[in-house]
LUMROTOR-251830 format. One record per residue (C-alpha): residue number from 1; x, y, z. Coordinates in steps of 0.25 Angstrom, whole numbers, plus 5000, padded with zeros to 4 digits. Example, Ala and Ser with C-alpha at 12.3 -4.5 7.8 and 13.67 -1.06 7.14 Angstrom:
2
num|px|py|pz
1|5049|4982|5031
2|5055|4996|5029
***
This chain:
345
num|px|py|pz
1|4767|5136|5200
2|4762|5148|5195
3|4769|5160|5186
4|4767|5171|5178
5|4768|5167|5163
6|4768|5180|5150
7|4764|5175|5138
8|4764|5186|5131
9|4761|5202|5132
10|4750|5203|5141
11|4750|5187|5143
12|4753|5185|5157
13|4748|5172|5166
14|4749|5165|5177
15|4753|5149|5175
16|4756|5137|5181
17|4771|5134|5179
18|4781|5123|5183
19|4786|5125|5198
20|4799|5133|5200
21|4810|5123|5204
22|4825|5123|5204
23|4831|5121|5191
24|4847|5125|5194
25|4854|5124|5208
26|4856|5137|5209
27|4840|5142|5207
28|4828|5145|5218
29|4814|5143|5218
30|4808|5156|5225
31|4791|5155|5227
32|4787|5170|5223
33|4782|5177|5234
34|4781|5190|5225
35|4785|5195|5212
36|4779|5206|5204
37|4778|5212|5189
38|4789|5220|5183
39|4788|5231|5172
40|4798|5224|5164
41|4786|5214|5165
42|4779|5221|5159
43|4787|5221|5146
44|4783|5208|5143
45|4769|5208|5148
46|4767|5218|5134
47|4777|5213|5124
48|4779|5198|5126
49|4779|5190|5115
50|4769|5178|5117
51|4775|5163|5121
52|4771|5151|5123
53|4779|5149|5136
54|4775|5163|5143
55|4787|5171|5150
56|4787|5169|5167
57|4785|5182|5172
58|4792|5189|5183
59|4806|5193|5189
60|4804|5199|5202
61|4801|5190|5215
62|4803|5187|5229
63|4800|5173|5234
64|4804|5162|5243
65|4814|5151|5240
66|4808|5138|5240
67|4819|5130|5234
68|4834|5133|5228
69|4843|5124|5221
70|4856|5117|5228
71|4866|5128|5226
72|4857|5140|5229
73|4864|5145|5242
74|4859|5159|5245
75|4845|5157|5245
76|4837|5145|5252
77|4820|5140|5253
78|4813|5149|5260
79|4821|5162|5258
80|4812|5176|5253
81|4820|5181|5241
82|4819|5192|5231
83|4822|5187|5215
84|4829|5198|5207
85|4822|5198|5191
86|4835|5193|5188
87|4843|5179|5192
88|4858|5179|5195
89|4868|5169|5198
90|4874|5182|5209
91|4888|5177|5205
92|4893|5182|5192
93|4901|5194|5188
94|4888|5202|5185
95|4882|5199|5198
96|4894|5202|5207
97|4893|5215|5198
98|4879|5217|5203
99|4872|5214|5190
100|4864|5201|5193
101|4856|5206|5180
102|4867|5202|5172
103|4872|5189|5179
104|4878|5180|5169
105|4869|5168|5174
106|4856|5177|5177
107|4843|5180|5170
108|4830|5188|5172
109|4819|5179|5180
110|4805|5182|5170
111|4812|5183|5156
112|4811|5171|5150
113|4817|5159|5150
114|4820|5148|5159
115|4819|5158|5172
116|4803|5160|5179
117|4796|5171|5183
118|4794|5176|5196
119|4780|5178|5195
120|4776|5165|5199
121|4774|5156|5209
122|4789|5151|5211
123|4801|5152|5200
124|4815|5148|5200
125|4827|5157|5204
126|4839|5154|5196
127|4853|5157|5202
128|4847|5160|5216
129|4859|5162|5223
130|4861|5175|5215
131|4847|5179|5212
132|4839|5179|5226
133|4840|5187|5237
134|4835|5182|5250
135|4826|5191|5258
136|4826|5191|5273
137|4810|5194|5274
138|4797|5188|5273
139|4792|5182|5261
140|4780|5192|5263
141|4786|5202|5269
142|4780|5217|5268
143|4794|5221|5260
144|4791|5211|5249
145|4787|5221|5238
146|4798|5228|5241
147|4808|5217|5241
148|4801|5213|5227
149|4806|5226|5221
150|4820|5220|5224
151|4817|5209|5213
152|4817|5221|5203
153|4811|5235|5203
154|4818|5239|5214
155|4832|5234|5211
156|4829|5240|5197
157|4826|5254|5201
158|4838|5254|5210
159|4847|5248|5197
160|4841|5260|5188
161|4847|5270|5200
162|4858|5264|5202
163|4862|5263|5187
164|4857|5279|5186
165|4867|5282|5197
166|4856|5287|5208
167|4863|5293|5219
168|4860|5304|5229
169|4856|5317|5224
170|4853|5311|5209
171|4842|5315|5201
172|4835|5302|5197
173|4824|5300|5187
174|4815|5287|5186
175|4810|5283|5171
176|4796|5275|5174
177|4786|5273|5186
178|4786|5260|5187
179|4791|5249|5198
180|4806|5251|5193
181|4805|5266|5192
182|4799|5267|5206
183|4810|5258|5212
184|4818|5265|5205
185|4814|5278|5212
186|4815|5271|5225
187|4831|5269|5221
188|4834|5282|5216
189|4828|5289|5229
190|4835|5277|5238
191|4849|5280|5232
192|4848|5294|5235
193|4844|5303|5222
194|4838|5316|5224
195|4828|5318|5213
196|4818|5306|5208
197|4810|5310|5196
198|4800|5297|5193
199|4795|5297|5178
200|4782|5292|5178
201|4768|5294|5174
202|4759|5284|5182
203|4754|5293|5195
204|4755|5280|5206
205|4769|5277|5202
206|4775|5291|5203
207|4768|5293|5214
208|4776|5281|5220
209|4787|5287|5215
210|4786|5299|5222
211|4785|5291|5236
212|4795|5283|5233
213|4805|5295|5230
214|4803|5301|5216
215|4804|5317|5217
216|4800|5320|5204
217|4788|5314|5195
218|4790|5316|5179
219|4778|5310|5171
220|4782|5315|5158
221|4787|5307|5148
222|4797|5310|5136
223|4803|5323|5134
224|4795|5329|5145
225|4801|5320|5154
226|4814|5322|5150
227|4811|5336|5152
228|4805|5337|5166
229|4815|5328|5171
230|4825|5339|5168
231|4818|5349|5174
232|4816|5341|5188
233|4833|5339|5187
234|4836|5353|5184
235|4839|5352|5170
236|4849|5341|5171
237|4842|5327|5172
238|4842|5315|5180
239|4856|5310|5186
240|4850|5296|5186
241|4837|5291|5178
242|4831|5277|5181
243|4823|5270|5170
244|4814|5262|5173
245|4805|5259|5162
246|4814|5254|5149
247|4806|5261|5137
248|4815|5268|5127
249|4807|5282|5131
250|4810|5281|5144
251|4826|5278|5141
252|4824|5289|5134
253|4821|5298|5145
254|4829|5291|5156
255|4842|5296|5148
256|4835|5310|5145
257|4832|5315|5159
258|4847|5311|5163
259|4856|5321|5166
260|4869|5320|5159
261|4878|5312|5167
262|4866|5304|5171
263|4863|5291|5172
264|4849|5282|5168
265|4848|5268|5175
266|4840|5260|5166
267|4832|5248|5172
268|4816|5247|5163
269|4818|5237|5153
270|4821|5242|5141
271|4813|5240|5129
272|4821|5245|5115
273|4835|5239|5113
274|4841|5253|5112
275|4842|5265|5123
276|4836|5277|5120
277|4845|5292|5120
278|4859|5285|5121
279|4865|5297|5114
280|4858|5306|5123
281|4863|5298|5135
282|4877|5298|5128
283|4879|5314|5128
284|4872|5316|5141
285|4883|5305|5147
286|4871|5298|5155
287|4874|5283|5159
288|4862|5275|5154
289|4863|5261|5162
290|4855|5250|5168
291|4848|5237|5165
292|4842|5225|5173
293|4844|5228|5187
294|4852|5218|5195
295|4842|5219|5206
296|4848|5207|5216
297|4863|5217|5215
298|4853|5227|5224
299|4846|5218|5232
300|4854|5222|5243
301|4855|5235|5242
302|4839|5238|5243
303|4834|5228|5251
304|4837|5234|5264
305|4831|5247|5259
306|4818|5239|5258
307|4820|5232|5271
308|4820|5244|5277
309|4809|5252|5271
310|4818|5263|5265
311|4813|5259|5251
312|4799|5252|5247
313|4801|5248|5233
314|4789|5239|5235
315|4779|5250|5234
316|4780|5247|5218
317|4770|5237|5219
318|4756|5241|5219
319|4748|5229|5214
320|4749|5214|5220
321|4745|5201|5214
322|4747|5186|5213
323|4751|5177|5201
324|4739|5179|5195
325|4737|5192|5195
326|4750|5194|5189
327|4745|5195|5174
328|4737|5206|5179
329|4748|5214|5187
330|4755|5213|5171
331|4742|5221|5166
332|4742|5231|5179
333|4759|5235|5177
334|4756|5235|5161
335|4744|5245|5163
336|4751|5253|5173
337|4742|5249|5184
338|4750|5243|5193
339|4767|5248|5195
340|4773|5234|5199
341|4764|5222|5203
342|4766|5210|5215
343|4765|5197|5213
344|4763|5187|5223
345|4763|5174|5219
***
């Protein structure tokens, strides 16, 4: 079979791998019917240190079950499912809290080690009891892109809201333009807030924003940010802020821009070991939270929102491609050419 292979920054290719198979009693072998590039991706795609082996890309997929081991009992061969980034046993305490992304028997499918990517052909699914969710569609269904979004970005968004407190009436602002800060918009307008200002420079995406709820565009960066979000809230700031980008300057200004009281949900990968303007989040009393979103906790929540057309978190991707356009879909999401790339294997 096929997969996507990163060697080093930059380095990405296509290669013939061994064939997914079942290795524990409890995995799955899901035939990848789509997957996509993530920003968190693109980390990687410009820092990798170079390795022999190569690092198997990707963490977000739906697929078909073509085989499952002897005590996998929710799922069965021929089932459509969607395959969270991360893999968990759906048992522990951390899972019946709702936090798959800490499961003491998880991991992160596309980081390494001696769990695949999902930019393949195939790949195996460890602990599929707790990790897949079943889909009662079509495995090319017209909703497909949508229900991708579930795998990730969507689930993501929604975790920043959530962590933020969005409720009706709130004022939200959105760090970052990308596929997470767009889902992200999509959540905050779903639970009900009343002001969504999007942060963002690149003209297509707010522009998406702006259809898919934002009321507010700020394009300035910095201290001027920090400024006009104030004045669009009346002086005060935002109740809930959503970071979606993970860079110490936008932390920075996720924590500025919040009202005292406020809280800032942090879900884009950050990339400094320390957070920036704890003290000024200490005397404003502003909750700073977040972290991997446990995606498969929310499955059933936003799925019938997308069965029913109410949300169309789908509309992130703009640019298709098989396997072996996938080294290209790196380069377009690195140069800001794309917001968030297909793939179908």
């Amino acid at each position: 079979m096929r997969a996507t292979v990163m060697f080093s920054a930059g380095d990405v290719r296509i290669q013939d791998v061994p064939d997914a198979r079942i290795v524990e009693p409890t995995d799955a072998v899901v035939r990848v019917t789509r997957a996509c590039i993530c920003g968190s991706d693109l980390w990687p795609y410009t820092s990798l240190e170079p390795t022999a082996a190569g690092r198997r890309m990707g963490h977000e997929a739906i697929g078909v079950v073509e085989d499952v081991g002897d005590d996998v009992r929710t799922v069965k061969a021929g089932d459509v499912v969607v395959m969270p980034f991360a893999f968990s046993d759906g048992t522990c305490a951390f899972c019946h809290e709702g936090l798959h992304t800490a499961c003491v028997h998880g991991g992160f499918f596309g980081s390494g080690g001696n769990v695949d990517g999902a930019q393949a052909e195939a790949l195996r699914v460890p602990l599929a009891d707790g990790t897949l969710f079943a889909l009662a569609v079509g495995d090319d269904d017209a909703l497909m892109p949508s229900l991708l979004t579930l795998s990730d970005v969507l689930g993501t968004g929604h975790h920043a809201a959530v962590v933020a407190r969005v409720a009706p009436g709130r004022r939200v602002a959105v760090v970052g333009d990308g596929a997470v800060g767009l889902c992200a918009v999509i959540a905050a307008k779903r639970l009900g807030a009343e002001q969504i200002i999007i942060m963002g420079r690149h003209a297509d995406r707010i522009a998406l924003a702006q259809e898919l709820g934002a009321t507010d565009v700020v394009s300035e960066r910095g201290d001027e940010a920090v400024e006009r979000v104030r004045a669009l809230t009346g002086g005060e700031g935002a109740h809930s802020v959503l970071e979606c980008v993970g860079l110490a300057q936008s932390t920075l200004t996720a924590i500025s821009i919040a009202r005292p009281g406020g809280a800032v949900g942090r879900v884009g990968v950050p990339q400094e070991e320390a957070m920036p303007a704890s003290q000024p989040a200490f005397f404003a009393n502003v909750t700073v939270g977040g972290g991997p979103a446990p995606v498969r906790a929310y499955i059933d929540e936003l799925l019938p929102d997308i069965l029913e057309g109410r949300i169309e978190p789908g509309r992130v991707f703009d640019r298709t491609v098989d396997l072996d356009g996938v080294p290209d879909g790196y380069r377009a999401m690195n140069d800001r050419e794309s917001i968030k790339v297909m793939v179908r294997p």
